[in-house]
C-alpha positions as CSV (number, residue, x, y, z in Angstrom):
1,X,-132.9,-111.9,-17.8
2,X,-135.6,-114.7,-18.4
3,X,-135.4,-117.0,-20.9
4,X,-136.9,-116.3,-24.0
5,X,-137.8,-119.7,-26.5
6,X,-136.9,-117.8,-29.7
7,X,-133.1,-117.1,-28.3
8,X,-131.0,-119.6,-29.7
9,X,-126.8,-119.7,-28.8
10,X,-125.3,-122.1,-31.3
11,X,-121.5,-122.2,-29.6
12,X,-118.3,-123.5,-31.5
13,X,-114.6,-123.1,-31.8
14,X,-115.1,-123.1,-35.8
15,X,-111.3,-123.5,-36.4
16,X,-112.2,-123.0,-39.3
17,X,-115.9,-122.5,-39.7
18,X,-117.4,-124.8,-42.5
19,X,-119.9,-125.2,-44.6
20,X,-121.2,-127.9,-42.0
21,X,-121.0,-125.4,-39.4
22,X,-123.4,-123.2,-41.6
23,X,-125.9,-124.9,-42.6
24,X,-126.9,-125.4,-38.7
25,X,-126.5,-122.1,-38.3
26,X,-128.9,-121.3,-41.1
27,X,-130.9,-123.5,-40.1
28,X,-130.8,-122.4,-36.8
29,X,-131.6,-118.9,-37.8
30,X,-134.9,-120.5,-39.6
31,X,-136.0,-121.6,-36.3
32,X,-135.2,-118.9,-33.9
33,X,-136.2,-115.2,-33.7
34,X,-132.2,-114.5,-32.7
35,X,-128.8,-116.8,-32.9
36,X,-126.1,-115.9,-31.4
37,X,-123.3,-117.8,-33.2
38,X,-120.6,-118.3,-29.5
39,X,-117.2,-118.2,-30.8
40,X,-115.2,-120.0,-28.4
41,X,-112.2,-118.2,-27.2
42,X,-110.0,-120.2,-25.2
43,X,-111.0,-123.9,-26.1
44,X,-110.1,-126.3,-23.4
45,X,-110.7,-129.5,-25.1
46,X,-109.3,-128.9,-28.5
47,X,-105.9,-126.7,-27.0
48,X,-104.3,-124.0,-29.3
49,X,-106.4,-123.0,-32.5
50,X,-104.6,-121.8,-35.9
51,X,-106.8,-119.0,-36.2
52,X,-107.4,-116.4,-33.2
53,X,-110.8,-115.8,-31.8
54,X,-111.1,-112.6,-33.6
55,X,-110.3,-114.2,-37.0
56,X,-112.8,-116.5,-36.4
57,X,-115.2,-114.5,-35.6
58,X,-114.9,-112.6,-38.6
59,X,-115.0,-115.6,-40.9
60,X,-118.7,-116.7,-39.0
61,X,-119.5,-112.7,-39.3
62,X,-118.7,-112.9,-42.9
63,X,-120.3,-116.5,-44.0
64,X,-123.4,-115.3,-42.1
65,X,-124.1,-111.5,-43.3
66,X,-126.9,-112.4,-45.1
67,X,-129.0,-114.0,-41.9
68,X,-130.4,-110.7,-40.4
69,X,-131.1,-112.8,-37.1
70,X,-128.3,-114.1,-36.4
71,X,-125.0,-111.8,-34.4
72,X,-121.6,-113.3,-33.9
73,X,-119.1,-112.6,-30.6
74,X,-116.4,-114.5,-28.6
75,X,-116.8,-115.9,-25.4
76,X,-114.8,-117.4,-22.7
77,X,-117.4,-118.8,-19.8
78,X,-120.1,-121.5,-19.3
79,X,-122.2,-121.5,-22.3
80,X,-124.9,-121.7,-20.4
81,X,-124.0,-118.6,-18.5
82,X,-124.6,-116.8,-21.9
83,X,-127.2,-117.7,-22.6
84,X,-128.3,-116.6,-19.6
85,X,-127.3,-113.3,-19.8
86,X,-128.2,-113.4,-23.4
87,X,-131.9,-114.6,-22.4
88,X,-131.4,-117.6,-24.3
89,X,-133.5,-120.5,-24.1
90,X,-131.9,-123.2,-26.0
91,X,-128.5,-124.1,-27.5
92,X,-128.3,-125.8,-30.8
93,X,-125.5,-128.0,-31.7
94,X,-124.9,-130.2,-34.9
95,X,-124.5,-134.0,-34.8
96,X,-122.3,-136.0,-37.2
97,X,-122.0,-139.2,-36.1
98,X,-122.5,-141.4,-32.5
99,X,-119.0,-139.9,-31.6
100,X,-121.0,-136.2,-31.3
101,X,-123.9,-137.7,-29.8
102,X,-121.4,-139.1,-26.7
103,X,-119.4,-135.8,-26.5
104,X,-122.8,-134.0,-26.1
105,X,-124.8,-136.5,-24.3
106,X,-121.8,-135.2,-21.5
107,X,-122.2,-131.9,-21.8
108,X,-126.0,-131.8,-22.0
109,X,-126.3,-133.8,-18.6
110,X,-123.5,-131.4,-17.0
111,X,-124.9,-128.1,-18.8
112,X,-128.5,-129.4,-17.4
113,X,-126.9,-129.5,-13.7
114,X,-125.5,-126.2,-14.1
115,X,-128.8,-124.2,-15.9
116,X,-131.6,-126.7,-16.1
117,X,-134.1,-124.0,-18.0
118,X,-131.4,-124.1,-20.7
119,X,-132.4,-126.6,-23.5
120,X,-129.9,-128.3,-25.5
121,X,-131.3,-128.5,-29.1
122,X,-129.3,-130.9,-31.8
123,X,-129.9,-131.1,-35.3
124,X,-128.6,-133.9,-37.5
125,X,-126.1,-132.7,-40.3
126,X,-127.2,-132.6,-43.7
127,X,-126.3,-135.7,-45.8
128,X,-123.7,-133.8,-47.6
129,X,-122.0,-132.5,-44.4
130,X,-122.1,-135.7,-42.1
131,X,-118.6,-136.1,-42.8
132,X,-116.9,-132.4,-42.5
133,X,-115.0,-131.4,-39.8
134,X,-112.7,-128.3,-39.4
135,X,-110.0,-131.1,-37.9
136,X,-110.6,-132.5,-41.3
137,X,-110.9,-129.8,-43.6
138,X,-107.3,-128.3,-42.2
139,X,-105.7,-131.8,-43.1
140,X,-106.8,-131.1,-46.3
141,X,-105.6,-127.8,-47.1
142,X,-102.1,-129.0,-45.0
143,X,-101.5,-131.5,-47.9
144,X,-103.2,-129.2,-51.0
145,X,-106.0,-131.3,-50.7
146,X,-109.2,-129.4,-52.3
147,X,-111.2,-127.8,-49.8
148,X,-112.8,-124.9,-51.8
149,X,-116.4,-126.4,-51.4
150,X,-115.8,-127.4,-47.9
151,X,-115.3,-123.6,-46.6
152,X,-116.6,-120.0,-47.3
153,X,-114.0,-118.5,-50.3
154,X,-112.4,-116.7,-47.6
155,X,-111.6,-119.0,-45.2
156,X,-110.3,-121.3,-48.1
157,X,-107.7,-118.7,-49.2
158,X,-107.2,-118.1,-45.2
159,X,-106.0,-122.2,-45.0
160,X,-104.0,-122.0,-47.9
161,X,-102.1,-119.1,-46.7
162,X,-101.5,-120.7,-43.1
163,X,-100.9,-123.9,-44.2
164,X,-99.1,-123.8,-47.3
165,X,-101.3,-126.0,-49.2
């Protein structure tokens, strides 16, 4: 399948999904005819998650019902291979902070050697997100920490169940 510019794949382990995590997808789905929100499945860099890939899935399905354009799944290859098969022309990624841009300078150049018509697309987090991270967010909820605007409702009961908080 050739690529097609208004095929986005916005990929992610989103252990748990946040409110961060959203609002690129959102604004993602303003820029592209389709996202496909990648749920990673077996993440190499981060190791084990606390929620399986079909729980997070369902979270992003959830927290994104109301974007018509934009269809959730797992996946466990080269992102750029899906978005191959998917069509996709560019994946878009969130940036936080220089730590972000270093870990995706990397994978850009080595996603670029592997499928140079791919595009990596990044767009800066919002002001009030710059600082949210699902690392951070299950600290939180670990100690009782509040977490309740950080997260979609359910994925806020989901942490407090896990962790106890």
């Amino acid at each position: 399948m050739a690529p097609d510019n208004r095929i986005a794949i916005c990929p992610g382990t989103f252990d748990p999904v946040t409110n961060g995590h959203l609002d690129v997808i959102g604004r993602a789905s303003a820029m592209y005819d389709e996202v496909l929100v990648a749920v990673v499945s077996l993440p190499w860099r981060k190791g084990e998650t606390l929620f399986s890939a079909e729980e997070r899935v369902r979270f992003v399905q959830n927290a994104t019902s109301e974007l018509p354009n934009v269809t959730v799944e797992p996946f466990s290859a080269l992102v750029v291979e899906l978005a191959r098969r998917r069509g996709a022309m560019a994946i878009v990624k969130g940036l936080r902070a220089i730590s972000d841009f270093e870990y995706e300078l990397e994978m850009n150049q080595l996603n670029r050697r592997q499928a140079p018509e791919i595009e990596s697309v990044y767009l800066i987090a919002s002001a009030r997100y710059s600082f949210l991270s699902s690392s951070g967010v299950k600290e939180l909820a670990t100690f009782g920490g509040e977490i309740d605007d950080l997260v979609p409702h359910e994925v806020a009961r989901a942490l407090k169940e896990r962790l106890g908080g």
